[in-house]
N, C-alpha and C positions, 0 to 999 in steps of 0.2 A: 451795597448795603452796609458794609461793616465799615468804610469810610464814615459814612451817613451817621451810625451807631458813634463810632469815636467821635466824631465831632456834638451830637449834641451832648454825648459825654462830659467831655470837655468845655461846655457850652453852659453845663450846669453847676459847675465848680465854684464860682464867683459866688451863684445864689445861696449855694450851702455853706460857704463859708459866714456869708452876711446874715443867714440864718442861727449861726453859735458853732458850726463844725470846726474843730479843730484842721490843720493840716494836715495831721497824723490821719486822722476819720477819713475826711477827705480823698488819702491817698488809697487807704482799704476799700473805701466806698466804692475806688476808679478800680482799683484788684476785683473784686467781687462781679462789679458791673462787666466789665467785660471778661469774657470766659477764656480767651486765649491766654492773657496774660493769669488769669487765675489758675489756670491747667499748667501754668510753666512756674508759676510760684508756689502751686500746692500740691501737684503731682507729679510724680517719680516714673518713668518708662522702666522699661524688665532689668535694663542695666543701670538703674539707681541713678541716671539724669532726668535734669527738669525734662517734662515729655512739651515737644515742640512741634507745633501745629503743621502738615505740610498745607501748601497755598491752597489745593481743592478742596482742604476740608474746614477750613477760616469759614468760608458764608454759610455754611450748616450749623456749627459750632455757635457761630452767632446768633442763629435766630432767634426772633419772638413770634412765631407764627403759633399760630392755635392747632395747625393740620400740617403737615409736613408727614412725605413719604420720600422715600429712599427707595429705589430701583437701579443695585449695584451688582459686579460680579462679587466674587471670594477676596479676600484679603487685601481690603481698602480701608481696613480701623475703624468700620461701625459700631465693635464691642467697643474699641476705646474711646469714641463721643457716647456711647450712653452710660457707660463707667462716670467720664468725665461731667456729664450732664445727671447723673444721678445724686454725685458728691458734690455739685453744683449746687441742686436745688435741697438736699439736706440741708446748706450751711444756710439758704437766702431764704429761703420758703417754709417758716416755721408753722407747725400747726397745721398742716396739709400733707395729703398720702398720696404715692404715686405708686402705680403696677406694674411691674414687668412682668411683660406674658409671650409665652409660647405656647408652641400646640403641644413639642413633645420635650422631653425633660431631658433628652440628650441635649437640647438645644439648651433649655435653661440653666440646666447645672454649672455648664463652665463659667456662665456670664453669673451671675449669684457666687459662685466659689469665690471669682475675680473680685467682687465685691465685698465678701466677708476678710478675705486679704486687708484688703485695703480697710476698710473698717476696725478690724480689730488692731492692728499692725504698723500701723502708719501714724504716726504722732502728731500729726492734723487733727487729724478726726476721731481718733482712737478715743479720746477725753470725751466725747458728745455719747456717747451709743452706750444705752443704758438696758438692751434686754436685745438677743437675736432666737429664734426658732427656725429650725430646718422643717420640722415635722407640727403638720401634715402638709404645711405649705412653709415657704420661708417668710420670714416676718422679723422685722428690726424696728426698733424704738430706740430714737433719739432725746437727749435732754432737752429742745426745742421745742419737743412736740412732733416734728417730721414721725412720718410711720410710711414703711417701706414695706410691701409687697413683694413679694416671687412666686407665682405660677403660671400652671400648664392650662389649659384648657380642658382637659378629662373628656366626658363622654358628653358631646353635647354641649359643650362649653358650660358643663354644671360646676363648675371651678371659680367661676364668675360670677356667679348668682350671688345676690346680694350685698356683692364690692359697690362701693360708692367713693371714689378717687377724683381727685383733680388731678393729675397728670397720667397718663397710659405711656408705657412703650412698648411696641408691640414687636420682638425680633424675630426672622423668620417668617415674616407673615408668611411668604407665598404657601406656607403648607397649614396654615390656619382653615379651619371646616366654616361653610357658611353659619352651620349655627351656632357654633364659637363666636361669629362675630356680632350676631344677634345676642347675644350676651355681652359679650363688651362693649358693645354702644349701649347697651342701657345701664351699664355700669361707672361709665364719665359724669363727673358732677356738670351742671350747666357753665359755662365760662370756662372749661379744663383745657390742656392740652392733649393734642394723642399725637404721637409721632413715633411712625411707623419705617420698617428696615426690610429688606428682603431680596431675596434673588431668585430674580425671575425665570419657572419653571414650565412659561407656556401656557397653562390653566386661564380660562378666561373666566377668574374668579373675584370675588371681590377685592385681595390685594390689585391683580390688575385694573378694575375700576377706576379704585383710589387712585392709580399712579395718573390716570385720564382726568379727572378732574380738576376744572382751571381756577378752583378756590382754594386749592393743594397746595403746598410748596413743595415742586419737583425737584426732586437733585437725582441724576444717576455719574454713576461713581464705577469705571471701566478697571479690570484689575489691571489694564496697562500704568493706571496714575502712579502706581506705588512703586518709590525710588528701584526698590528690591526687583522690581518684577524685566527679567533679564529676555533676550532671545533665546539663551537655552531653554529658558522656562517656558516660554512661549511655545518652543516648537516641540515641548512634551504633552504640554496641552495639547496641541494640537493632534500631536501623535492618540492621548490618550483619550481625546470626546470623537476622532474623526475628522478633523479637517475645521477649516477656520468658516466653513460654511453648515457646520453640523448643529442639532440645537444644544447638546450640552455646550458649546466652545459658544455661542452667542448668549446662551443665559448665565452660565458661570465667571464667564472672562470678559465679557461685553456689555452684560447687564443688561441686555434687553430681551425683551420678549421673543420673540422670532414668531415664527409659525405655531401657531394654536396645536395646542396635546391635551390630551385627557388623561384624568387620575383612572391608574389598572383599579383600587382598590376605593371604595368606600370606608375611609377612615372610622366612622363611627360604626360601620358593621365591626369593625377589627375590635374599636373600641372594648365594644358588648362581648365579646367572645375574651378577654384578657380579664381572669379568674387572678386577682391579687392575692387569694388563699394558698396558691401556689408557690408563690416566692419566688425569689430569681434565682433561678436554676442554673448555672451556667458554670464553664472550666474556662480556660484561656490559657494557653500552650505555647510557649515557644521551642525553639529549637533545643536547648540545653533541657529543660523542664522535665522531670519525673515525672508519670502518667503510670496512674493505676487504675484499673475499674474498678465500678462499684462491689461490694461483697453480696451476696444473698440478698439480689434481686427481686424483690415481691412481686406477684402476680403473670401473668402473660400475656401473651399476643403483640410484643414491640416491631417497632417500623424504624428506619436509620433512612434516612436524608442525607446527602453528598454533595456541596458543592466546593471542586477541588482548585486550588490555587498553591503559589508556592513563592515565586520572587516579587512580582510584583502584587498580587490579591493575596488575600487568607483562604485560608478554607474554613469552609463554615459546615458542621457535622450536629444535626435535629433527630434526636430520639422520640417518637410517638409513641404510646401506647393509644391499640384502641379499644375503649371503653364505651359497647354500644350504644348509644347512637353518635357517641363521642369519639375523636380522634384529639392525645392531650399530649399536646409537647410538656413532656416532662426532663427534659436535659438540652441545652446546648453550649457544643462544645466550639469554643474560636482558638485555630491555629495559626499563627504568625507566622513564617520565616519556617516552616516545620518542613523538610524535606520529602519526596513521597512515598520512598521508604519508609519512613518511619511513621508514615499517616495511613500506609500499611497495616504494620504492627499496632495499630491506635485502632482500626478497625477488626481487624482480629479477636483483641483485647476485649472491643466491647460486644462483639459478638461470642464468646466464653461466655459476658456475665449476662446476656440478655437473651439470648439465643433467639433472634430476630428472625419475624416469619419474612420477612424481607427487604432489602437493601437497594435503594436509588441512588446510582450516582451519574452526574451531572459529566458528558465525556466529552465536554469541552477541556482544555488546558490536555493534562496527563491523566485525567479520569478515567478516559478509554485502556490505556494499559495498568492503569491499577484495576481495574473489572478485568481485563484479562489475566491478570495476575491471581487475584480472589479465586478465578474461576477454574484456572491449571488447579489450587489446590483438591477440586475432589469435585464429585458431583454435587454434596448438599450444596455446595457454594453455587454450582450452577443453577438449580434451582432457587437460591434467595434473591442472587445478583441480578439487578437490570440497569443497563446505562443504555442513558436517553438522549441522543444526539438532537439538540434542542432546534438543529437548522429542519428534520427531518417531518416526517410524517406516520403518523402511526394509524393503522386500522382497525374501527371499531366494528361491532355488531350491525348485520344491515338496520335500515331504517323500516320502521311497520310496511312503510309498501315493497319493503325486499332489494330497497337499490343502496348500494355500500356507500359505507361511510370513511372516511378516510381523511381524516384532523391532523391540522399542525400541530404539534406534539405540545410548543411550548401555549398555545393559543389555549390549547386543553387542559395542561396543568393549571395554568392559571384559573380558567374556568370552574375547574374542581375547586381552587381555592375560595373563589369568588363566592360559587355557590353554599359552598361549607359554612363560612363568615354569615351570609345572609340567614342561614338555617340556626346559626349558633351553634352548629356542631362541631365547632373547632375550640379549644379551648387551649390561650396562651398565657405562658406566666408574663408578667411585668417586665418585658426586657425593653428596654428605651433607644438599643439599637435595633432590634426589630420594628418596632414604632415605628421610628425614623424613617427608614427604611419603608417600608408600607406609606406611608404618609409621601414618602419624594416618589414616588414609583407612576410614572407617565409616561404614555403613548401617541403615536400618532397612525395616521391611516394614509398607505402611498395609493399611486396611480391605482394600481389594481385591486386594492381595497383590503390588501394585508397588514396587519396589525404589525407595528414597527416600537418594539420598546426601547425607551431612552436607555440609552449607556452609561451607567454611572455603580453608585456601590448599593446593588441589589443581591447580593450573599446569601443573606439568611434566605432571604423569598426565592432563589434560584435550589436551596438546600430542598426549603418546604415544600416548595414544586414538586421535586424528586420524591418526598415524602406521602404527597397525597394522591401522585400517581400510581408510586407503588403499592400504597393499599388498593388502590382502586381495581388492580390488576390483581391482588388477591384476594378481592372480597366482591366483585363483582363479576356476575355470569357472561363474562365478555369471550367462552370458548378457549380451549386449550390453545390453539393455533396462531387467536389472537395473543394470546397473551406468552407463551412461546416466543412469537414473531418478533417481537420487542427488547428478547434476550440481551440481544448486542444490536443494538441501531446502530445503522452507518458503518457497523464492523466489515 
């Protein structure tokens, strides 16, 4: 195709000249027209060189197709063709608006940041851009006329409502909500382009549709193509999703689908329950970092969520209050690199300013001896503390006709979650990695019909698990014994 492209290129130079175009025009006309040579003439890579096409991504880079989807793994430079293809269609495509959209705003920020860079900053195009707004959505105006869009999709893809765009790009599809997408097709003008990016997370959702459709321009884009991507790297992946047969290591590194999984969470329940009044609540800690609690704590009845990490994960630390019939994350706290001493003393700390009716942690990693640790200091600790070994099983109240009941722990936490979300009794501040997170979060179902969750960066929701359990075990009449029994799982 991009032969094909150069040559009528090339094909049409005679005409335009014989038309009145100068040589000079001429030459801009061929710069412009073809986008490889305009991305090495007009954009700069992170080290201040012309940025240079590698071979696989030349036929994407080139198209004119009206639908075009991408079905890649991680780090094969999708941001940098719609970077590249953004400040494209600004300079050629006067008087027309295009969208970028995601589901959730971790995803959009970086790619929109990357842009206002380049926008503001870059004496190409610096001269053209006559107005930008972050808030409520981002939005840039150029001296052409070009108007440029940045959003999320919200509850319901009510984010969309009302866009009328001749171009979409859609990043991240795979975690786009069906009825996101029912708003962004009614949001293309007739004749537009949508071209779409994502990594395939199993979902047999509409991203995956699209990539099935033979009126589509397919490209998938393996992260083996990328110069950088080494056999050490490989064989960390592999180390880290499980094997070269696992589905993170096929959907992240291979780009393909694999075996069907289903979404743990109903995105637009999480939606409805995410209270923006609240604000982004949150601390982020590293290893050197001063940590102090809060002073004169208002109110009662707090809850502490634990999921503990240290060299390779963070830990992720969810303070609830519950406010009947409400359970409301009002703090989380992210620790990098934080040793587990010292996540210790961090716990301690905030149980001083909160005096928590109870504490989950998660005794996977060193969670189980920090719960053992808590629990040497005295008995209150023994009654707040519960670490929940998430491979195990926990015993509930029998069932009406009297025969026991006895649930896989993590099957249940979640459960709790699920049903909380559906009730709206959960209420979350605006955190965009929590989103995220809730949004990638899928399952599959093995031979015997146990619930198998994907492996990936699930923190916060491994934290709020903990979180909604351990209310549940203090505010629900599940018997001392039961709730006792649970002290130390797996100890």
């Amino acid at each position: 195709m991009t032969r094909t492209l150069r040559r009528t290129l090339q094909q049409a130079v005679p005409r335009l000249i014989q038309d009145g175009m100068t040589r000079e025009e001429t030459a801009l006309w061929l710069t412009m027209e073809q986008r490889e040579l305009f991305a090495k003439t007009c954009i700069t890579d992170a080290t201040g060189k012309p940025w240079q096409v590698r071979d696989y991504q030349r036929d994407s880079l080139e198209s004119r197709a009206l639908r075009k989807v991408h079905c890649d793994g991680r780090d094969v430079g999708k941001s940098a063709e719609i970077e590249i293809m953004v400040c494209w269609a600004m300079l050629t495509r006067p008087n027309s608006e295009m969208l970028v959209a995601t589901q959730t705003e971790n995803h959009l920020f970086p790619l929109m940041n990357r842009l206002v860079r380049r926008f503001q900053c870059d004496p190409v195009f610096a001269p053209t851009l006559v107005e930008i707004k972050r808030s409520p959505s981002w939005y840039f105006r150029f001296s052409n006329g070009f108007v440029l869009w940045g959003r999320i999709a919200g509850t319901r893809g009510i984010n969309f409502q009302g866009m009328h765009v001749d171009w979409q790009i859609i990043d991240e599809a795979q975690e786009m909500t069906e009825t996101a997408w029912g708003e962004l097709f009614q949001a293309l003008n007739g004749g537009g382009r949508r071209w779409i990016y994502g990594v395939p997370n199993g979902l047999r959702n509409t991203f995956h549709r699209m990539t099935q459709m033979a009126d589509t321009e397919q490209y998938n884009w393996p992260s083996t193509l990328n110069p950088d991507f080494t056999a050490e790297k490989d064989a960390e992946l592999q180390q880290l999703y499980g094997g070269i047969d696992s589905p993170g290591y096929i959907h992240r590194v291979l780009g393909q689908h694999g075996a069907p999984t289903s979404a743990v969470f109903n995105l637009d329940d999480y939606l409805r329950c995410v209270d923006p009044g609240l604000g982004q609540v949150e601390i982020r800690l590293e290893e050197g970092d001063d940590f102090a609690a809060p002073m004169d704590v208002p109110g009662r009845d707090y809850y502490l969520g634990c999921d503990l990490g240290y060299a390779r994960d963070p830990s992720e630390f969810v303070i609830y209050q519950s406010v009947s019939p409400h359970f409301v994350n009002i703090l989380r706290i992210h620790l990098a690199g934080v040793n587990y001493a010292r996540q210790l003393g961090i716990i301690q700390a905030l149980d001083a300013a909160y005096d928590f009716r109870g504490i989950g942690i998660d005794s996977g990693n060193s969670g189980r001896a920090v719960a053992h640790q808590l629990m040497a200091l005295g008995e209150t600790w023994c009654d707040k503390v519960r670490a929940f070994e998430f491979g195990s099983r926990i015993d509930l109240p029998p069932l009406p006709d009297g025969q026991p009941q006895r649930r896989r722990i993590k099957e249940f936490m979640t459960e709790l979650l699920q049903r909380r979300m559906a009730e709206g009794t959960l209420v979350f501040p605006p955190l965009a990695d929590r989103e995220s997170q809730y949004a990638a979060h899928t399952y599959t179902t093995n031979a015997l019909g146990q619930v198998i969750y994907d492996k990936g960066n699930d923190h916060i929701i491994d934290a709020d698990r903990c979180a909604v359990l351990r209310h549940y075990l203090d505010t629900e009449d599940v018997g001392e014994g039961v709730a006792r029994g649970v002290a130390v799982l797996g100890f």
